[in-house]
Structures are given as structure tokens and as C-alpha cells.
N, C-alpha and C positions, 0 to 999 in steps of 0.2 A: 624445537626449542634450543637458543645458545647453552651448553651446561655452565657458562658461566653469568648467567643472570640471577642473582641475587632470591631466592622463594624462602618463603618460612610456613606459615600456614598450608600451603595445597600437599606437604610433604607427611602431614597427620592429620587430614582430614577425612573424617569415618563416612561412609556415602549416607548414613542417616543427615548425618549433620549438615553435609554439604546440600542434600535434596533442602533443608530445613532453611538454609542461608540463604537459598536461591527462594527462596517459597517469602522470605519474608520481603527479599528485592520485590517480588511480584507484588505482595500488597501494597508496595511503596511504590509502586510503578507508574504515579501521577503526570501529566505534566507533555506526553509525548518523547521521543528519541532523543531528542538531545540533554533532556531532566534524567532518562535511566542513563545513557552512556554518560553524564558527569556525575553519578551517583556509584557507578561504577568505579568510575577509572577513583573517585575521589577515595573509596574503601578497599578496592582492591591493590589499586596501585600505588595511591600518594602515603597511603596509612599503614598496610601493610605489605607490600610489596612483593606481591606472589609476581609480577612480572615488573620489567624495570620502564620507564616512563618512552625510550626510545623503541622498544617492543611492541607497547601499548600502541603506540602510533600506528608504527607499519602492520599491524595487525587490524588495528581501526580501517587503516586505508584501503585495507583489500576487502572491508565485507562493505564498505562504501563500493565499491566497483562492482562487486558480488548481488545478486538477488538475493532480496528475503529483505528483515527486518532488524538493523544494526546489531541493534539493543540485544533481541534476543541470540542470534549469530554468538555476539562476545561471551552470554552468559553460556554458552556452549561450550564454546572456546574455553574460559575459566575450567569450567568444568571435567573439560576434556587434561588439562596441563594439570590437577588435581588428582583425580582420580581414574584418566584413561575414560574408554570409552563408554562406560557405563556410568562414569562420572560425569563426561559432556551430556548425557540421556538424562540423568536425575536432576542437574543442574537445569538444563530447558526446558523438561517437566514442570520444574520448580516454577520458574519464571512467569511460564504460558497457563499455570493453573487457576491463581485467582480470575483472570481476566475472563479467564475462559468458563470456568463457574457461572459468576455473574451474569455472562452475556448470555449462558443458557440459561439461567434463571428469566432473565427478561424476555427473553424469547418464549416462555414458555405463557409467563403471563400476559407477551403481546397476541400470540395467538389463541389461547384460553378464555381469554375475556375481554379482549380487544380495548381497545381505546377512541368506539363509538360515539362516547359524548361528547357537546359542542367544547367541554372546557379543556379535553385531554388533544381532542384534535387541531384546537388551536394552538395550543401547548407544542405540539410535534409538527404544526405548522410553521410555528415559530423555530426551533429548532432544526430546521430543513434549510428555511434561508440561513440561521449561520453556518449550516455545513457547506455552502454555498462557497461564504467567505471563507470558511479553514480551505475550501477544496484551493478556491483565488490565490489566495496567501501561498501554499504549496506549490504552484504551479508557478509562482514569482522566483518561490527560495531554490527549490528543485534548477528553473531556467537560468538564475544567477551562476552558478554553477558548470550548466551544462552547454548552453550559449556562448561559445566561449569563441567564434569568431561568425564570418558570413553564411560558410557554407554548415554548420549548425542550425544556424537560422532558416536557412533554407530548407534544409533535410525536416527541422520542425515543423515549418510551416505547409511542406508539401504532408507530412502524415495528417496535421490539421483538416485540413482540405479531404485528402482521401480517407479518415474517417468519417467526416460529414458524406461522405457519396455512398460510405457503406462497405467499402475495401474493406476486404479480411483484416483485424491486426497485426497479423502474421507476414501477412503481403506486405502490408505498412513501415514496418519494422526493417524486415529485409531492406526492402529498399532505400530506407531511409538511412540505416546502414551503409550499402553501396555509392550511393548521392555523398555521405561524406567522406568515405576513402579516399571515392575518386578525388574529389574535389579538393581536400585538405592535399592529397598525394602530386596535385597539379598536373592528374589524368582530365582535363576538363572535356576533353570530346565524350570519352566515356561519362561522367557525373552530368552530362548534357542529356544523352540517351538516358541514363536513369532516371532523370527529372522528366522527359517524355514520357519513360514508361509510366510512372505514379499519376499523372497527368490525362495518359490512355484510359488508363484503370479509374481512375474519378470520373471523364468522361462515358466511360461502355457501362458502369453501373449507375451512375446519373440519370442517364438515359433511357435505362432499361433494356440495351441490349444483349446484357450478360444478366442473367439470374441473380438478383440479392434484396435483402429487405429494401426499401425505399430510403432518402435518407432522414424521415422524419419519423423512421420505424420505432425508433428509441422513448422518444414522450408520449406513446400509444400508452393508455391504461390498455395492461392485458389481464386478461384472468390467469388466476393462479392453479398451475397443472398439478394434477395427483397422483402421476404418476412415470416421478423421476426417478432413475435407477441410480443404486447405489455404486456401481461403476464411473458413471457419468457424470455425476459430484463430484468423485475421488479425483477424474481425468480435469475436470477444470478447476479443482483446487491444485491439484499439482502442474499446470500450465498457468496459472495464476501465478501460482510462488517460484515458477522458474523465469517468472518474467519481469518479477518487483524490481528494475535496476531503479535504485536513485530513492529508494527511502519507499514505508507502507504504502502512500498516497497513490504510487505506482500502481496498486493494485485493483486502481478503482474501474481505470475503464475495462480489463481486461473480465472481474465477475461483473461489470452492471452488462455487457453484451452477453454473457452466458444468461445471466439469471432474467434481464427485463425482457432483451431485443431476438435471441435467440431461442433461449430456453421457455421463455414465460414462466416462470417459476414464480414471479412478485410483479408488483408493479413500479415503478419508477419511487413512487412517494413510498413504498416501504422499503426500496434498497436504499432512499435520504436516511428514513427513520432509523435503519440499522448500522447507517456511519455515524449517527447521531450519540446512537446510544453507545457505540464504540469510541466516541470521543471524551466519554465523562467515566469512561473504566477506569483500573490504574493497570494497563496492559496496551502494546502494541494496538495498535488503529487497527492493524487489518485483524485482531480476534472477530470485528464485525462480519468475517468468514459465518462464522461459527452461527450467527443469526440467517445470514441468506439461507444457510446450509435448512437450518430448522424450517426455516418458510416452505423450503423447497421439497422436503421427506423426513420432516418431523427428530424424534432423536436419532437416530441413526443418521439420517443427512448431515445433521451437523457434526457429529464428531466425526463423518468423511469425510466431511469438507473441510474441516479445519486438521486434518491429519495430512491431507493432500496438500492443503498450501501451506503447511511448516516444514513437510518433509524437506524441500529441499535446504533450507535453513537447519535445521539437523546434519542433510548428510552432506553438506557443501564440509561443515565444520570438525566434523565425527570423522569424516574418512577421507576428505581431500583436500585437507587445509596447505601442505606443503606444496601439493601441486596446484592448486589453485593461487596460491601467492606467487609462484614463481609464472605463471598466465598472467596474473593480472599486472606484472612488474616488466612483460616484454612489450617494446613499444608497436609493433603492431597489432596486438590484440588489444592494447587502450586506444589506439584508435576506433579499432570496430565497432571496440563498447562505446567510445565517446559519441560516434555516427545511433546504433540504437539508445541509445540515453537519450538524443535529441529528436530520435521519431517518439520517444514515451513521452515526452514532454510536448508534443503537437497531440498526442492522443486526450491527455490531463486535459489540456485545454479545450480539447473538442468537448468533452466528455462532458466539462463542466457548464460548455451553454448548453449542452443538451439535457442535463440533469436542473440549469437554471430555468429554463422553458416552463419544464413540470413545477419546479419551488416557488419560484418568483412572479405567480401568478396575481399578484395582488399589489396596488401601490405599498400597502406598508409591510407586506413583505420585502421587497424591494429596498426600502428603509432601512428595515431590519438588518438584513445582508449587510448595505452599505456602511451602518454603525458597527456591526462586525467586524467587517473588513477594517475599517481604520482602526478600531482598539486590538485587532493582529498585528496592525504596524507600527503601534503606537507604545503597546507591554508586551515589551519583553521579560517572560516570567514564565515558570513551568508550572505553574496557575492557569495559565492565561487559556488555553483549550477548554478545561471543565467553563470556569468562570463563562467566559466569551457565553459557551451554549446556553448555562442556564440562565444568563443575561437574557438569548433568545429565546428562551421557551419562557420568560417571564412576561417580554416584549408580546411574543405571540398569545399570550394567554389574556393579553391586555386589549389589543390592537386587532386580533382577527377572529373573534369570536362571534 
């Protein structure tokens, strides 16, 4: 921190009070990322002025570059320029607790007593096509961004592709990666062979001559396993959250391949359901963590899983916030991240015809979605997430019963 930046509040704030401050963020926490980080900046910074308005920025822009979840990243942040590091911990507690309450709450009555009946199934049928359109919508605002010339596009669309064949995401990434180094760097022989490599690899797993699910392994109803270890939750919740570049929506295709395609933990229509119900919280989209986790080893899963993918969002901000700004402000590591931001963005995409397969099984689902989608483009409002859904679970409840 500059010591000449203007604080008043974070210099007498008692860690009750501040756990208290951040706790009441979280129940106001409507609307998705950019409703809590202008709710933020708008109390923290414009009203009372714990950091001055050009801090605020550069400090935004580096958890933009950073994995995790904006919103709660900042409330770390605050936290931490407050009260040190146990002041960042009670602050993000604070934040992540209603959201996360709730979602165990409904997780606990989804699997308790299910949602068997024709009127509740239609209901979360409906609700599935418009997670559909938020996932669509995401994958536009996310690419406006990160598309930002050919060879982007490219590195995107080659991870598109070799996710559909089944490529590790890990592989995917990498490479998508190296395809835009090379390429932005006007190494073209080299971002040539990388585009072969991605290319090989869609090919040898296509094919089946390298071992991997099939590429239509994803819209398989699986049965639900029983017995997932509580390691192995913890290990893809925190490779989850170290992967979220570019906002939560990041983190959808990296748990629906642990939980649908690899793990079998759920099946497709309950990892819909459980972004569903993450999208009508007032908390981060990905606390929907916290529902796989439950499907997948009841309570204990989920608060692994939901410890694993915040963690790093904690300790990016708790312990290496100066050096992490000073990476994310040298220009060849915003490349690298600009090349993986654009294999996440072919994945989003993948991810989402493959999640639309299983949703969009029906003309007026299909409708559904479509009405969705254009009232996402159409209000702009940090309403517009809850509204949109329960518009679709009203649709649904009407339409496909």
C-alpha cells in the first residue's frame, strides 16, 4: 500500500465489526460481479475512502488477470489493508458465508427429498435452459475481452475443438497458451507446430487411438458414485480455483469434467440445477462448488470443495498480493495469461453445447433459453441473473410439464 493514500475507517476497525461489514456485503451480494464490485468500490472507496479511486483500479485489474472470483478477491483485499491478515480471512469469511449457507441448505433439501414431481422437474427444467443462456451470455462478455486479435481466436477455437475430442484441459490450455505467444510474438513457424500439436491430439483421441472418454462422454446420464474421497474433492476444488481466469463462469467446464465426465459424481441436469440455484443466491456463481461438492460426499464434500476452490482466492490476496501485481503488470506474463484466457474461452464454449445437448432437449426449452438470452442482452441490471431464471423456471413450469 502507498502510505500516502488517504484511509479513515480500516485504521479502527475491530475484526468483529469488520467480519460483521463484510457478512452484510454477502447478504447483498445480488445481481453477479459486477453488482458486488460496484457496491464495493461505491462504499468503500467513493463514500469512505479506505483506498483512493486510482488504487482501486490497479488493484481491480490485477484480480481481473488473477483466478478466482473478482468480487470476493477485493473483499479480501479490503480486508487484509484493515486489519492484516486475519482481517483479509474474516472479511472473505464474511462475504462467502451467506451464499454459502443457502446453497447448503438447498443442497441438502435437493437431496433429502428430491424434486421427483412433474411440477418441480419442470420447474428446474425450465431453469436449466436459462443457465444455458447466462452460460451463452458469459462466453460473449468473457470473449469481448479476451479476443482481442486473430491469433486469440485461433488458440480459442483450437481449445473448442480439442475439448470436443476429449483433450485433457490442462493439455488444452497449455497449448492454447503457446499457439498465442508464438503467434502474437510473430514466432509463426513455431504457433504453426503448436496448432499441429492441438490438432494431433483432437485427432489420436477422436479416433481412439490414445485412451480418453469418447467426445460425447459429457451428455451420458451417469450414475451417482458413493464413494468419493475427501482428498479428491479438496484436489478439484483447488485446480478449479486455480484455473477460474476471466470471472466464476471460468469455472464451469473445469468441475462439470471432474464431477459429470470423469468423476461421475452427478449427472449433467443436476450440475445445470446446481448453477441454477447458484444463480438466484446473493454470492459468487461458483459457491455452486458447494452444491456439486454435497452431491458428490454429502457435508463434508462440500465444505471441501468449496474450501479447495476459494482457497486460492484467499491466498492469491492474504499472501501474495504485491507479488502477484507486479506478474500481472510485466508484459510477458499478460501475454501468456492473454493466450490461456483464450483456450478458457474455447472451453466455456465447448462446455456450453455440451451442457446445451442435455438442457435443450425440447422445442420449448429451446424457446426458453432463446427468450433468456435476448433479455441478458437486452437489461442491463444486477436484477437481471435472479429475474432472467425465475422467469425460466416459471416458463418451465408452464411449458414442459
Amino acid at each position: 500500500m502507498d502510505p500516502s493514500v488517504e484511509r479513515t475507517k480500516p485504521e479502527t476497525q475491530a475484526l468483529g465489526g469488520l467480519f460483521l461489514r463484510f457478512l452484510r456485503f454477502g447478504c447483498l451480494a445480488w445481481g453477479g460481479p459486477f453488482a458486488q464490485i460496484a457496491m464495493l468500490k461505491r462504499e468503500l472507496v467513493e463514500e469512505e475512502r479506505w483506498i483512493s479511486l486510482e488504487q482501486f483500479n490497479r488493484v481491480y485489474a490485477v484480480y481481473q488477470v488473477l483466478p478466482g472470483p473478482e468480487a470476493h478477491e477485493l473483499c479480501v483485499y479490503f480486508g487484509t489493508i484493515a486489519r492484516g491478515r486475519l482481517g483479509g480471512l474474516l472479511a472473505g469469511l464474511g462475504f462467502m458465508l451467506p451464499g454459502f449457507v443457502l446453497m447448503l441448505a438447498l443442497a441438502w433439501v435437493y437431496v433429502r427429498f428430491g424434486f421427483a414431481s412433474p411440477a418441480f422437474a419442470a420447474v428446474f427444467a425450465g431453469m436449466q435452459a436459462g443457465v444455458i443462456a447466462l452460460i451463452a451470455r458469459a462466453v460473449h462478455r468473457i470473449g469481448e475481452h479476451a479476443l482481442i486479435d486473430r491469433w486469440a481466436w485461433i488458440a480459442a477455437a483450437a481449445a473448442a475443438g480439442a475439448s470436443f475430442a476429449g483433450v485433457h484441459f490442462g493439455i488444452v490450455l497449455a497449448l492454447a497458451g503457446l499457439i498465442y505467444v508464438c503467434g502474437a510474438g510473430r514466432r509463426y513457424v513455431l504457433a504453426t507446430i503448436a496448432v499441429l500439436m492441438m490438432l494431433a491430439a483432437i485427432y489420436l483421441l477422436g479416433t481412439g487411438l490414445v485412451g480418453s472418454g469418447s467426445v460425447g462422454a459429457d451428455v451420458v446420464v451417469l450414475a451417482r458414485r458413493e464413494d468419493v474421497g475427501l482428498l479428491e474433492l479438496f484436489g478439484s476444488g483447488l485446480r478449479s480455483g486455480l484455473l477460474t481466469f476471466g470471472g466464476a463462469y471460468t469455472v464451469i467446464p473445469y468441475l462439470q469434467h471432474d464431477a459429470v465426465v470423469r468423476g461421475g459424481w452427478m449427472t449433467n441436469q443436476q450440475f445445470l440445477d446446481g448453477i441454477a440455484l447458484g444463480g438466484v443466491l446473493p454470492a459468487p456463481l461458483i459457491i455452486f462448488a458447494t452444491f456439486v461438492g454435497f452431491l458428490a460426499s454429502s457435508w463434508a464434500g462440500a465444505f471441501v470443495l468449496t474450501a479447495g476452490i476459494f482457497l486460492p482466492a484467499f491466498g492469491f490476496t492474504m499472501v501474495g498480493h504485491e507479488l502477484f501485481e507486479r506478474l500481472t503488470h510485466s508484459p510477458r506474463m499478460r501475454v501468456i495469461l492473454a493466450g490461456v484466457t483464450a483456450g478458457v474461452v474455447g472451453l466455456i464454449a465447448a462446455t456450453t453445447v455440451k451442457l446445451a445437448a442435455t438442457a435443450l432437449d425440447r422445442w420449448p426449452a429451446v424457446v426458453i433459453a432463446a427468450v433468456c438470452l435476448a433479455l441478458l442482452y437486452a437489461w442491463n441490471s444486477k436484477l437481471a441473473v435472479p429475474c432472467v431464471l425465475a422467469l425460466a423456471a416459471l416458463a418451465g413450469y408452464v411449458a414442459l410439464r
